[in-house]
N, C-alpha and C positions, 0 to 999 in steps of 0.2 A: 504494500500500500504506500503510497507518495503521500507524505504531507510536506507544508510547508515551514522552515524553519523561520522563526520571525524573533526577531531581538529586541525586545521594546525595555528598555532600559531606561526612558524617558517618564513623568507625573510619579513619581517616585519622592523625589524631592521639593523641601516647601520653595517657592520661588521668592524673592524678596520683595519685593511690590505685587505680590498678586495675592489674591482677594482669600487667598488658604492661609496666608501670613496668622499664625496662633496669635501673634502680640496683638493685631488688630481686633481680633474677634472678641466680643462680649455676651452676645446675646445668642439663647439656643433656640430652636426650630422648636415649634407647635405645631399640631396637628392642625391645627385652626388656622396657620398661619399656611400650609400647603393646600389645605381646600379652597378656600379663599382667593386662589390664585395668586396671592404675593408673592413670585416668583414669575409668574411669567415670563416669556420673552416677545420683541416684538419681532414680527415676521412681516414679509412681504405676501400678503394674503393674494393670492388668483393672481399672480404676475405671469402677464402674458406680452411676447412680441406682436406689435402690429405688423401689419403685411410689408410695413414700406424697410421694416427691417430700421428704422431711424428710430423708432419712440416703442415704448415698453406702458402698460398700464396696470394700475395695482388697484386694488377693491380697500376703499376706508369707510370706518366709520367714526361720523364723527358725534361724539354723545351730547357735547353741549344745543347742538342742535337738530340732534336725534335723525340725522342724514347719511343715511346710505348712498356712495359714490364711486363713481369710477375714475381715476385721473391719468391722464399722459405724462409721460416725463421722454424728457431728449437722452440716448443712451450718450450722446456727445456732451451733453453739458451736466446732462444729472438733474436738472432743472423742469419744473413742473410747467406744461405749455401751455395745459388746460385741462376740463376739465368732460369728459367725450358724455358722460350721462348723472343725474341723481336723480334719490327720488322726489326731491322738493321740486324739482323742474319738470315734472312728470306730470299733468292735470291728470287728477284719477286715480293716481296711485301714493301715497303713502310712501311705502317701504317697499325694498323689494330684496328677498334671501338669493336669489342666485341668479345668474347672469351668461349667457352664449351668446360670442355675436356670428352675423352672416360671415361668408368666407369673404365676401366683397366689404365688411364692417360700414355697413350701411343700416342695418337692422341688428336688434338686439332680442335675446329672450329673456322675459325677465320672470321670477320664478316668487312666487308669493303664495302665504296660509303652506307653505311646502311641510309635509310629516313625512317620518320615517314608515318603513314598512317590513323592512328589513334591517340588515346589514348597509350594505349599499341601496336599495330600491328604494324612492322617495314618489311620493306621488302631490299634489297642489295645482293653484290656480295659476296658468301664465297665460301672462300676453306679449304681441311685439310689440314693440318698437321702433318707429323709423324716423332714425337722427338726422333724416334732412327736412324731412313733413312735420316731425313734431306727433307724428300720428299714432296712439296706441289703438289696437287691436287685441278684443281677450280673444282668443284662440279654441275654448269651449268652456261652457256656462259651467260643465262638472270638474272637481280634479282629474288632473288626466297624467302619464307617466310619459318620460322620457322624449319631449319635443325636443325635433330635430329639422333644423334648415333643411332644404337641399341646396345643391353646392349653388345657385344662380342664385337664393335665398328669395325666390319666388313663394315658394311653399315651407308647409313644416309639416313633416309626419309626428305621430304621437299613437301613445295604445290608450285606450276607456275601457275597460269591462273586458278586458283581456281579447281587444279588438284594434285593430290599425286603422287610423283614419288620417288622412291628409287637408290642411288648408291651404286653397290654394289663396294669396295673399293679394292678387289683382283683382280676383272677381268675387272675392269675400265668401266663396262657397265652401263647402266640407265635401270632400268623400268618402265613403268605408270601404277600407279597403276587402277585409274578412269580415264576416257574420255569423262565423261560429265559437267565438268565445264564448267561454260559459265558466265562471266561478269551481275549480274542481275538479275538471273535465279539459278545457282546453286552452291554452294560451295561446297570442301570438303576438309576436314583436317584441314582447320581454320571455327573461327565461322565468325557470322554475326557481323553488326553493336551493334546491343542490346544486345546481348553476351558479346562482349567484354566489353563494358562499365557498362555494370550494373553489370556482372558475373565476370569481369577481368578475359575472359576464351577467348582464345586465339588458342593457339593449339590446335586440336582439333582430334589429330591421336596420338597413343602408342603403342612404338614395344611390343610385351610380351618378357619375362624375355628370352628367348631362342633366341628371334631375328630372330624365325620363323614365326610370325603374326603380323600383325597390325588390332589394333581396331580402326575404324575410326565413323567420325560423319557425315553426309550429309545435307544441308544445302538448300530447295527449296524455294527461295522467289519469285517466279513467282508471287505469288497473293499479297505480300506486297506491299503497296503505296511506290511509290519513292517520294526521297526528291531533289530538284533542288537549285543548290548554285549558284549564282555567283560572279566570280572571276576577279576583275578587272583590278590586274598586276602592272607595273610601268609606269611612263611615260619614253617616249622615247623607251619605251620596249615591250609595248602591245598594239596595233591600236584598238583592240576588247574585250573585257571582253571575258572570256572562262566560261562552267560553269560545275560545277560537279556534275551527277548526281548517287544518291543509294541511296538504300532501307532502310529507316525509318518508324517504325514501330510505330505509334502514339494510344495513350492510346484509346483502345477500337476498333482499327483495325487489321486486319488479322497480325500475327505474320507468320515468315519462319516456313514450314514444316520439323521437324527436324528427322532423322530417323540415328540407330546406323547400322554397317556393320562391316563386318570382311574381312581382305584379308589375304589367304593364300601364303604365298612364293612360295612353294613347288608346289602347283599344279595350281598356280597362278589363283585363283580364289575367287569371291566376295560372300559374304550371307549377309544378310540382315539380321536383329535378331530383331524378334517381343517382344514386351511389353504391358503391360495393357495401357489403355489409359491415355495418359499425354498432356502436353502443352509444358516443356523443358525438356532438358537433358544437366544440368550444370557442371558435371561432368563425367570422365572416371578414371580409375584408373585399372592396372593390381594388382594381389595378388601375392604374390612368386609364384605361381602356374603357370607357364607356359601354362596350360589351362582354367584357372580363371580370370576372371575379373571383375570388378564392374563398373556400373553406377545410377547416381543418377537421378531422375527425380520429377517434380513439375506440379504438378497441374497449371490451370491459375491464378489463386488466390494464387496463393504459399503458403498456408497454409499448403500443406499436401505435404510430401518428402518420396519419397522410395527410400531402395537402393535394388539393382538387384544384384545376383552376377550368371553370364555368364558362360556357360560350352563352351570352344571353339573347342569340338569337335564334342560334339550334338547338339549346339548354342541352348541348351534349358536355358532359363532367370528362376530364381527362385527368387523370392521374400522376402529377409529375413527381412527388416527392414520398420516399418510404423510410419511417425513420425505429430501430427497435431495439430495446434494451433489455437484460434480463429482471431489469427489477420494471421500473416504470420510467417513463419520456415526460419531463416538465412541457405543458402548453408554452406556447411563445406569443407574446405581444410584439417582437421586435421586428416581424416579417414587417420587408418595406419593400414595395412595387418601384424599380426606377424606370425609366423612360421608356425603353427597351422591353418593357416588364422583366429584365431579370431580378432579381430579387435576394434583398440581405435575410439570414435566416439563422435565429443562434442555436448550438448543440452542445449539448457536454459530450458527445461522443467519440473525442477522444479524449475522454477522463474528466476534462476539463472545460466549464462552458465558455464556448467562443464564438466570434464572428464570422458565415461561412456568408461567398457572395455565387448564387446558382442561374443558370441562362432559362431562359423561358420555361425551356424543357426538363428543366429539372435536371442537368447537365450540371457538374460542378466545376466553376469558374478557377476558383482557390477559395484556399481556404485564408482567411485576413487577417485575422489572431491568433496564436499560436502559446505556447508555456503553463507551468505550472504555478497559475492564477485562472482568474475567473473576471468574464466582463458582468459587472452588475446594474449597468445600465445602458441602453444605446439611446445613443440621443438622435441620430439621424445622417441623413447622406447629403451633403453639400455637393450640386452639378457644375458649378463652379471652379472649384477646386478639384474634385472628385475624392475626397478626401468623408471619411467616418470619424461621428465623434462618441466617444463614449466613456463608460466608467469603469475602474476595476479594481480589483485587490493586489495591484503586483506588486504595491509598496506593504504588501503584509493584509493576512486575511482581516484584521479588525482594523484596517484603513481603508479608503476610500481614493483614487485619484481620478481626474477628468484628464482623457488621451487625446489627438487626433490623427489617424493616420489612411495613406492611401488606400482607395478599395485592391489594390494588387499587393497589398501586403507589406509595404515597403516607407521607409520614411516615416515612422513613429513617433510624435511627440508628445512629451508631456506636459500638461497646460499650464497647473497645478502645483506648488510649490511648497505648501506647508502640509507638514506631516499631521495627521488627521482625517477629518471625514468631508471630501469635499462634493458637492451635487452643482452641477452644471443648468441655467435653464437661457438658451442660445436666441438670438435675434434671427429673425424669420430668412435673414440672407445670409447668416452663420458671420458677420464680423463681429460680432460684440459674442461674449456671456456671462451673464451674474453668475457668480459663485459663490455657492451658501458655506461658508469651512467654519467647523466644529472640533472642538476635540476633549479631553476631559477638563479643562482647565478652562475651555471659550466656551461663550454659548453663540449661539448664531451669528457670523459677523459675514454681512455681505458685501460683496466689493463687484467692481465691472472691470475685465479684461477682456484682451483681442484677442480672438479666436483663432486668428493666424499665428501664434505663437503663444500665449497666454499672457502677453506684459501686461499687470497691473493699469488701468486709466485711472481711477478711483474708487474710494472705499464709499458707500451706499449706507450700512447701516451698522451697528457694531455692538448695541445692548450693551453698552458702558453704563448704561443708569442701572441693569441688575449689576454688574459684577459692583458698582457701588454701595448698591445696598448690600450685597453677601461681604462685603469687606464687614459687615458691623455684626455677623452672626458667627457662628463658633465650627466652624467647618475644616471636615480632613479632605484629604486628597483621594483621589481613587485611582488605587495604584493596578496598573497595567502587568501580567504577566503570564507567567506560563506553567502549567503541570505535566508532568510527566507520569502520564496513568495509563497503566496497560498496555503499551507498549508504542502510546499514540501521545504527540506534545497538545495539551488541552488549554485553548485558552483562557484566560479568568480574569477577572478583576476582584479587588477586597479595599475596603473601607473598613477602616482603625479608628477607634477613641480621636480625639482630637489631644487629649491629654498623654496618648500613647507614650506604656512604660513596658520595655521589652523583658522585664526580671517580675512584669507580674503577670498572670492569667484571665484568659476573659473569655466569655462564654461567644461563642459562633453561630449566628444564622446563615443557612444557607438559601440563595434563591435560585432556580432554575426555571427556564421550560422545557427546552430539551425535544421540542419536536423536528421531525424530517423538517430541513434546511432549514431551519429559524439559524437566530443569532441574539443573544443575548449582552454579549461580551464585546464591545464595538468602542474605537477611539471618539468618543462624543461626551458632549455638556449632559448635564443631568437631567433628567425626565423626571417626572411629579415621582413615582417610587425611589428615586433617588436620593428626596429630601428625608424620605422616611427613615430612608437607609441612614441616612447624615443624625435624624433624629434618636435614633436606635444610638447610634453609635455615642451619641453628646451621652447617653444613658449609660454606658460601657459595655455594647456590645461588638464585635465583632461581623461584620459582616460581608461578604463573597460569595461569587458567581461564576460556576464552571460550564462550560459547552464543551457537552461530551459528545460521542460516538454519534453519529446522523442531523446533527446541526451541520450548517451551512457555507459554502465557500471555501471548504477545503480541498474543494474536488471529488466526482462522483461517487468514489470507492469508498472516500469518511462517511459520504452521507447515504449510502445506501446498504452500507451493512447491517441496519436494523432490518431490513426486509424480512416478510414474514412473521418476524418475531417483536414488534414495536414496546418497546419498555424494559426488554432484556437488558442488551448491552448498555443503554443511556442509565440503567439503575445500576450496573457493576463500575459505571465511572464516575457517580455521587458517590456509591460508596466508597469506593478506593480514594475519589479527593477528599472526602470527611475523614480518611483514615490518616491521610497525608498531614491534613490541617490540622489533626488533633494530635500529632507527634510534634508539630513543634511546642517549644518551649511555651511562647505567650499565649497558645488555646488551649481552653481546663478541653480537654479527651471526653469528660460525660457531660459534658454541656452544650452538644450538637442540636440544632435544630435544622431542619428545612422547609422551605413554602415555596408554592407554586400555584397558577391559576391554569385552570383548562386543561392540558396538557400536561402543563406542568404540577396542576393539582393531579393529575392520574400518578405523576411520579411522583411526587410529594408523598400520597397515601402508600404506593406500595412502598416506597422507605422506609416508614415508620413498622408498615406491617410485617417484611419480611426482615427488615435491618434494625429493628431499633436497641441491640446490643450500641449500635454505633448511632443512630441518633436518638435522642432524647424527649423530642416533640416534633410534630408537623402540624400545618394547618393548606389545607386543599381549598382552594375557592372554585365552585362552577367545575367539578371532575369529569372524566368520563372516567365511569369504575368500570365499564368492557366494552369493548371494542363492538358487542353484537348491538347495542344501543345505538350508535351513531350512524354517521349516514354513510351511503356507498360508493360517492365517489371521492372522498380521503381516504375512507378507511380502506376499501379494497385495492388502492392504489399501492398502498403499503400491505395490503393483509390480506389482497386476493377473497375470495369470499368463504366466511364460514362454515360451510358446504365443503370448499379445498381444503381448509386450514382449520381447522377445530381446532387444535393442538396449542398451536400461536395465539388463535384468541384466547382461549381459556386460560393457558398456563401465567401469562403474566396480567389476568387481570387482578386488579385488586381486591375484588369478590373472593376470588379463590383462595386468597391468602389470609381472610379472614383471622381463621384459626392461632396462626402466627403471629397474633396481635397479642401479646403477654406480658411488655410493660409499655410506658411512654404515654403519653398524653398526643391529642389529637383532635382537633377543632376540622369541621366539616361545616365548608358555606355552599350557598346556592341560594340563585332566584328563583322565586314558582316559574316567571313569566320566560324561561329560557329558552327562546326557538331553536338554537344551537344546540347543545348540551343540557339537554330535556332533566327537569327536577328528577326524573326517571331517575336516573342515572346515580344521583343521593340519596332517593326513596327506598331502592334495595339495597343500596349498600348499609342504610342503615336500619334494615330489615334484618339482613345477615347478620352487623355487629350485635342487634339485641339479641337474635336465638342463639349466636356465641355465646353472651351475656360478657360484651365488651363494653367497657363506660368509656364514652368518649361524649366531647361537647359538641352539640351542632346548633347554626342559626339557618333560617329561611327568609330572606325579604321578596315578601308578596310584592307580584307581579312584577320584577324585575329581569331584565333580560341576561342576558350572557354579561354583559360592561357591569350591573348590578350600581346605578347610579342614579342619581333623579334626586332634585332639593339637598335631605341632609343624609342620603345615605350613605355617599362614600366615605363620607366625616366619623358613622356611626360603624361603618365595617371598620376603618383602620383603628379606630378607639378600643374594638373587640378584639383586634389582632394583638394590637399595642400589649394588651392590658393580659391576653393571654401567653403571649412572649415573657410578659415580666413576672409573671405566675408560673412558671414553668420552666424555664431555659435560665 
């Protein structure tokens, strides 16, 4: 197995002017004081290039006068020109929560009353906008999901009632496109529940480049198991619990019948377009080709990924690309159609994900990237130059840098110059790009450089007013490094007392999550658990994060030897790092804890349950206790189905280890309202613990979802965790 060797011998030591400085520090972190958001940073919210490639716009608001806006700024001067839309300037509109403009930025969507529905899925009230008439238009009198321009921004497609319908913008009329949606039964133009969360695919209709077709997806879950929630409400406000029910597709049960189709405007008719036999279709995507289009498809085992590219006048599918692994093929966002339609397309297929660039035919040009790293973002293809830019790990998996290099492979530069986490977002003709860089010591500081080479023009924004304020709190460093567990360098981070004394002993929290390619462990500013972690520690604990065996960016072999077996190996590399941690001198050895949420609460529990010789407490937020609970396209992706694999599911669920629970202390959370990681999933596990007759502590906050947040309850979860930490560990 190749890993990569990475020396981070840096955030180790206190810096003399910066904001870790102990002499400066007086004041310690509250819980109150991280819900609250006192800590924030600020960001450049929805920064988008306009087309002229010259000015860039960012989404403000501004509270004293309670306006929602959009503003241009010159990427040459940095300087604010105007101001392209608000909502004060809007007869009719108030406010407005989200924003899309035409490709021609002529028109805008503006997204208002917007609610969640899922994950990703949001559905509300929009209209256009046309910023040279002045003219708003609602677009339909109900909420409706997911409007979208066509490319001439004549029209805007949108789904109702799990229906497509189109307005056209000159003649003020509507069409529908399908007529068979139905609640339950059939979708079309957005996906399913397992779609969306596992695929983050959403939309699920695209005009072609001409804004004479739409490619659509259809969605038949008639034979999917439904899942039933219920919903308790307030008091004083709800006499009855309500409940909600959809289609949840649980590992090893019938999945939605998923089928592609095509609407013509023109003679306003539907086709169906056949394919070889599959299980999904995670992608769509038009090519410049007005009558080209692509989709991707997976097997049920998602090992094996085609892509199809679509003739939309013969609606005959040709088959250019075959891609197949023995564990499973990550979907790709990064296909990009160029001129030519050949096409960039990323693979870990040799070992490693990279950039390959393929001629129409699914011919391989070259391949563009090459080494042991990983590109973790592509940002796109400049025609100009002919040159890719993108992101990767090659300065070390827990860094970040921004590249550019020829489509032939040749001439590679790096944009990027400070060690840390840097994300690229590029002006629409590729000369300019803001770069966001972070690292543990910064928190967001954005700057503007040339994309030709990446020299600095100016720095943008820098959140010098938080590292001000943490100058006056009592904060340690969070030291960067590395384990050597099992015969793999693991990497980690640990946060120390701030008063740290290496001749005395302190007790160890561990956090994890620990699933297939996540990353826990990354050169960046703190995130809201971060202060926890800062506040824990001002307390005198100890606290560190390992990413073991099947986490991410170390290349395909670290991360896919949990296959089959999910929780195995990821649970032999907490434990071996708690075995590590507690041999050194400054952590007491019986004072181990660990926590994790989701995934990482599935490994948090079995810790406790089959390990807790070595750890001392755990607390699980929102678990999956077996793998047969959850849905089927993560879990078979990794677990094949339980039908194949009984063995793997059962063996390391948490359920079965029940037994093994004989000392230690152990706190179990969860929302009822969990569409993800169904209350199910708590309910037997603590079904199990009592016919054990195992004491453990558990809470449930009614109707909460997977995040488990709303008003004061993430205030009131960390106060239970706090309070159970300090009771116990």
């Amino acid at each position: 197995m190749r890993t990569q060797k990475i020396i981070l011998s840096l955030f180790v030591i206190f810096l003399t002017n910066s904001f870790i400085s102990i002499h400066a520090q007086t004041e310690d972190i509250s819980l109150e004081d991280i819900w609250s958001g006192e800590f924030s940073q600020e960001r450049m919210q929805n920064l988008q290039s306009l087309k002229d490639g010259k000015s860039y716009i960012v989404q403000d608001y501004d509270r004293a006068s309670q306006t929602m806006k959009v503003d241009v700024f010159s990427y040459k001067t940095g300087e604010k020109t105007a101001t392209l839309f608000s909502s004060n300037s809007i007869p009719g509109l108030s406010i407005f929560q989200t924003f899309s403009l035409s490709k021609d930025e002529t028109k805008v969507i503006l997204g208002t009353e917007v609610e969640p529905i899922f994950r990703h899925s949001t559905k509300g009230i929009y209209y256009v906008y046309d910023l040279e008439s002045k003219k708003l238009t609602q677009l339909d009198d109900a909420k409706i999901q997911s409007p979208t321009f066509s490319a001439d921004g004549t029209k805007v497609g949108y789904v109702k009632d799990n229906n497509i319908f189109y307005k056209n913008l000159e003649t003020n009329s509507t069409v529908k496109v399908t007529t068979d949606g139905e609640k339950n039964k059939i979708i079309n133009g957005v996906t399913d529940w397992v779609y969306e969360e596992e695929f983050a695919f959403v939309r699920a209709f695209e005009w072609n480049p001409g804004g004479t077709k739409i490619a659509y997806l259809k969605f038949d879950e008639t034979k999917v198991p439904e899942f039933s929630m219920d919903l308790y409400g307030r008091y004083g406000q709800d006499l009855y619990p309500s409940q909600e029910v959809f289609k949840y597709p649980k590992a090893g049960e019938d999945n939605a019948k998923v089928s592609l189709h095509l609407f013509d405007l023109e003679s306003k008719s539907n086709s169906g377009i056949g394919l070889d036999a599959y299980e999904y279709l995670p992608r769509l995507k038009w090519t410049q080709d007005e009558n080209l289009f692509s989709i991707q498809s997976f097997n049920r085992h998602q090992n094996e990924i085609k892509l199809y590219l679509i003739n939309a006048e013969t609606k005959e599918a040709r088959l250019v690309l075959t891609e197949t692994d023995n564990a499973y093929v990550d979907v790709t966002d990064d296909l990009t159609f160029l001129k030519d339609n050949s096409f960039i397309w990323t693979s870990e297929k040799d070992g490693w994900k990279h950039i390959y660039h393929y001629a129409e035919d699914g011919s391989l040009i070259n391949q563009v990237t090459d080494g042991a790293w990983e590109v973790t973002n592509y940002y796109g293809f400049d025609d100009k130059s002919g040159r890719i830019y993108f992101q990767s790990t090659e300065n070390g998996s827990v860094n970040r840098d921004v590249y550019s290099i020829v489509a032939n492979g040749k001439n590679k530069v790096r944009l990027t110059r400070k060690t840390g986490t840097n994300r690229a977002d590029f002006s629409a003709d590729y000369t300019y790009f803001v770069n966001t860089f972070t690292n543990t010591t910064t928190p967001a500081v954005y700057t503007l450089h040339k994309a030709k080479n990446g020299k600095l023009v100016r720095e943008i924004k820098d959140n010098s007013a938080l590292l001000t304020k943490l100058d006056g709190y009592n904060l340690s460093p969070k030291e960067l490094s590395t384990l050597e567990v099992n015969g793999n360098e693991l990497n980690t981070w640990m946060i120390k007392p701030p008063n740290f004394d290496p001749e005395k002993t302190y007790p160890l929290l561990m956090f994890q999550y620990s699933g297939p390619g996540s990353q826990s462990v990354s050169n960046t500013f703190f995130g809201t658990n971060d202060y926890w972690y800062q506040m824990l520690a001002q307390q005198g604990y100890i606290v560190a994060c390992v990413d073991g065996r099947g986490t991410g960016f170390k290349g395909r072999d670290f991360k896919k030897v949990t296959q089959k077996e999910l929780g195995k190996y990821e649970l032999e590399d907490q434990i071996s790092s708690a075995k590590l941690f507690g041999a050194r001198d400054y952590i007491d050895g019986d004072r181990i804890g660990i926590w994790g949420w989701s995934y990482g609460g599935f490994m948090s529990t079995n810790a406790i349950f089959q390990a807790n010789d070595v750890f001392k407490a755990a607390i699980a937020v929102a678990p999956v206790t077996s793998w047969r609970f959850y849905d089927t396209v993560y879990t078979e992706r990794y677990m094949t189905t339980p039908q194949e694999n009984p063995s793997g599911y059962d063996d390391n669920s948490p359920i079965t280890h029940v037994d093994e629970f004989d000392k230690g202390n152990y706190l179990l959370v969860h929302g009822s309202g969990d569409d993800n990681v169904h209350v199910q999933n708590t309910m037997q596990l603590i079904e199990a613990l009592v016919q054990a007759n195992k004491q453990f502590d558990w809470r449930i906050y009614p109707d909460k979802n997977h995040g488990i947040y709303g008003g004061n309850t993430r205030l009131h979860l960390y106060t239970l965790m706090t309070n159970f930490i300090k009771e116990n560990l």
